[in-house]
C-alpha positions as CSV (number, residue, x, y, z in Angstrom):
1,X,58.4,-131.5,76.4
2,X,57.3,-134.9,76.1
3,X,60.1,-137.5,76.8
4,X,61.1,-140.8,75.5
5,X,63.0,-143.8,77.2
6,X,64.7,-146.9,75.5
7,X,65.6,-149.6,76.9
8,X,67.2,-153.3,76.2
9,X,67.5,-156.8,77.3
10,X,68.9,-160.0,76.2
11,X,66.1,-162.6,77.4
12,X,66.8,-166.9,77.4
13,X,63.8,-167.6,75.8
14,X,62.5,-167.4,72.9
15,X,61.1,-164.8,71.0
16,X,57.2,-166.7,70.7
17,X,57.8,-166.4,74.3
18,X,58.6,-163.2,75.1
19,X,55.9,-162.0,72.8
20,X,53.1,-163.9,74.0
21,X,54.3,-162.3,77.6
22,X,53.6,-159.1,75.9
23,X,49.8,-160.0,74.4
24,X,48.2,-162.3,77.5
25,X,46.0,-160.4,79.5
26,X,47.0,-162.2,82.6
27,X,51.0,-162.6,82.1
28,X,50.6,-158.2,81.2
29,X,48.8,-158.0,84.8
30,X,52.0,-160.2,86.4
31,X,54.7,-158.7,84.8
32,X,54.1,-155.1,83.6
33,X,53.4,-152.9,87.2
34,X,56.3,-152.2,88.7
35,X,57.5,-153.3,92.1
36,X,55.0,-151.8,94.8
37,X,51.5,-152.1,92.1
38,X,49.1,-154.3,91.3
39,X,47.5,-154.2,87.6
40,X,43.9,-155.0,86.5
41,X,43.4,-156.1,83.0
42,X,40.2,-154.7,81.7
43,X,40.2,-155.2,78.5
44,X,42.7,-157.0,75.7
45,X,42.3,-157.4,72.5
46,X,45.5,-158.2,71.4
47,X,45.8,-158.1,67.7
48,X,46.8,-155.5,64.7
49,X,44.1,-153.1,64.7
50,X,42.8,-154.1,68.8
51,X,42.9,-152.1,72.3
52,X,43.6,-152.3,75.6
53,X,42.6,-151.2,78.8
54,X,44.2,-151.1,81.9
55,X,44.7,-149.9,85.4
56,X,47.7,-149.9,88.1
57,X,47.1,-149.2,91.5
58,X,49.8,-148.2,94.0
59,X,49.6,-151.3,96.7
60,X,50.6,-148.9,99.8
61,X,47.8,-145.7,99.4
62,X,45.5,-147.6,97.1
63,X,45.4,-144.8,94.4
64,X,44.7,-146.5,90.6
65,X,45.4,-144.6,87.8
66,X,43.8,-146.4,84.3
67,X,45.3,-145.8,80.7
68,X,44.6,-147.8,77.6
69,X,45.5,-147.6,73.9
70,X,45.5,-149.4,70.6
71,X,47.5,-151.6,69.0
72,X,49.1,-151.0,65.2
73,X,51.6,-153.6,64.1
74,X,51.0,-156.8,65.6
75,X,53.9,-159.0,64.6
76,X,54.5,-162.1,66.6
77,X,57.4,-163.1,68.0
78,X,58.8,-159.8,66.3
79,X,57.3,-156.8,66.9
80,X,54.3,-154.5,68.9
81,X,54.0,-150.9,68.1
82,X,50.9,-149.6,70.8
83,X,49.5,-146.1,71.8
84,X,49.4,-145.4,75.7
85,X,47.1,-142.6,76.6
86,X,46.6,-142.1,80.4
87,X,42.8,-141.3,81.9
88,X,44.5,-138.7,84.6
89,X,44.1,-135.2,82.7
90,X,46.8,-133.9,84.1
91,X,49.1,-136.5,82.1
92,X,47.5,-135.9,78.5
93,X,49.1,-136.6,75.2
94,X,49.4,-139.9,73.8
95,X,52.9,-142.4,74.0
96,X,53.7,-145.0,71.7
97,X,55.8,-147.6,72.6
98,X,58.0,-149.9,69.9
99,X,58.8,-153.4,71.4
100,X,60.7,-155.0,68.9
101,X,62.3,-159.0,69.5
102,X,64.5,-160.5,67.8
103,X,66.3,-164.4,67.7
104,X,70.0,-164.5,69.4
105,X,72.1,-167.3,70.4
106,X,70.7,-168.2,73.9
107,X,67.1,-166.5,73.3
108,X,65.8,-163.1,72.3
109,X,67.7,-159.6,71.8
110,X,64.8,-157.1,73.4
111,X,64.7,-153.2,73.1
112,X,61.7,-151.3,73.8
113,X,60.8,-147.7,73.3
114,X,58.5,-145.5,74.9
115,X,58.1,-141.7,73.4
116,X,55.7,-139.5,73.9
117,X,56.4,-139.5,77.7
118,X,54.2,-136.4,79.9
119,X,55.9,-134.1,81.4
120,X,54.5,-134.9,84.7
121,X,56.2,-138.4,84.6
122,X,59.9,-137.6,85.1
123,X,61.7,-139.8,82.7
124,X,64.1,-141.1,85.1
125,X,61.2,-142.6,87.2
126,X,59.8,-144.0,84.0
127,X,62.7,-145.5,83.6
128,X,63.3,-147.1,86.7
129,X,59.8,-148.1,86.5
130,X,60.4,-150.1,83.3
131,X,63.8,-151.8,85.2
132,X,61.2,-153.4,87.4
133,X,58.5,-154.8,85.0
134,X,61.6,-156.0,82.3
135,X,63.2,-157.7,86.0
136,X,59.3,-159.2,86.2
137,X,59.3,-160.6,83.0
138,X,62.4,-162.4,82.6
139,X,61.4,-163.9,85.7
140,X,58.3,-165.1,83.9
141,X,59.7,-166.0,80.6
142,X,63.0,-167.6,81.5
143,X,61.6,-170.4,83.3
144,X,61.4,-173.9,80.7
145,X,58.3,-175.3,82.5
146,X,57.5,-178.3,80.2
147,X,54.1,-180.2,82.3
């Protein structure tokens, strides 16, 4: 049975921020793989109503595995709602993922859910996974680089 994960963060920065590290092709491709992959943009159109494609590939054997999906609420700076749907038939079945933001003292209250997960992804693993890439981003976002 499809699994679901959720997961939360209290970021320092704000929440333009933290969404814009969601939508940018090249701040996805830094942050989102978890430790040990690599990531390949192919295609973003960022916007309510746009897709996405992307791959990871695993940095020791060198296998990629691509997914993609569409975006359906497009809110900046407050919330993403997106379809994930792997290329790998063996992990069928579409996920949707909720990223919602919101304005705290000292930056931006994150959660983030991911349901729909295949059964050949243990959900503990996906889990873990996510640990890294939210560990990635905040290491993106928190800097205040002003020049």
């Amino acid at each position: 049975m499809p699994g679901t994960v959720n997961l939360h963060r209290v970021l320092p920065a704000t929440p333009d921020k933290v969404f814009r590290a969601f939508t940018d092709a090249d701040a996805m491709a830094q942050w989102l793989p978890p430790y040990g992959f690599t990531a390949h943009v192919h295609h973003m159109d960022a916007r309510d109503g746009g897709s996405f494609r992307m791959s990871f590939t695993n940095f020791t054997t060198g296998h990629a595995h691509g997914f993609g999906g569409d975006y359906h609420e497009f809110v900046p700076g407050r919330r993403l709602r997106y379809t994930d749907r792997f290329d790998d038939p063996a992990m069928p079945g579409e996920m949707m993922v909720t990223v919602d933001m919101k304005a705290v003292d000292g930056g931006t209250d994150l959660t983030i859910e991911q349901a729909g997960i295949p059964d050949a992804i243990p959900v503990a693993m996906c889990y873990l996974g996510w640990q890294d890439s939210l560990d990635k981003l905040a290491r993106l976002v928190t800097p205040d680089i002003t020049q």
